[in-house]
Residue, then its C-alpha position, 0 to 999 in steps of 0.5 A: x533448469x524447471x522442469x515440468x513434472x509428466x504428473x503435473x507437479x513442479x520441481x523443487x526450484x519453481x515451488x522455492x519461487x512461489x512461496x516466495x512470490x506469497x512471501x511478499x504478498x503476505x508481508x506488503x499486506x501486514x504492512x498496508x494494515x498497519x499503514x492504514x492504523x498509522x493514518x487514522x491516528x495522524x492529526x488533521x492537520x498533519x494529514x493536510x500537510x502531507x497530502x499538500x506535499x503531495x499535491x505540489x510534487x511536479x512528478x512522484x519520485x515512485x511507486x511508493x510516493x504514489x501509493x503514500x499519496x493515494x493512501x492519504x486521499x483515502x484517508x481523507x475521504x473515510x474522514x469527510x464519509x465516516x466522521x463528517x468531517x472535510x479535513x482535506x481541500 
């Protein structure tokens, strides 16, 4: 059972669960990184399509859609206040 230390400190059990809480944060934000490289690299025509996918799916299947959905709107703002150009209706 956690204990709380009387010196303020916490036992070995709750320090084991925070690093692994970070653990996963760390991971989740490599790998968004790499996501957003992903999507600079894809073909306007490639990110209309999917964000069309996106934008015909009655409900998103779940969180992860939702997130991919929203990574390609994005994506398609940076183009049209970056680049000038509207790729994306």
């Amino acid at each position: 059972m956690p204990y709380l230390n009387l010196r303020g400190g916490m036992n070995g059990e709750n320090m084991n669960n925070r690093l692994v809480v970070m653990g996963v944060f760390l991971v989740s934000g490599i790998l968004s990184a790499c996501s957003e490289s992903e999507l600079k690299r894809m073909s306007d025509t490639d990110l209309r399509m999917k964000l069309n996918e996106c934008d015909y799916k009655v409900q998103t299947s779940s969180v992860r859609d939702a997130q991919t959905c929203h990574n390609y709107r994005r994506e398609c703002a940076r183009r049209l206040e970056e680049e000038g150009r509207f790729v994306c209706k």
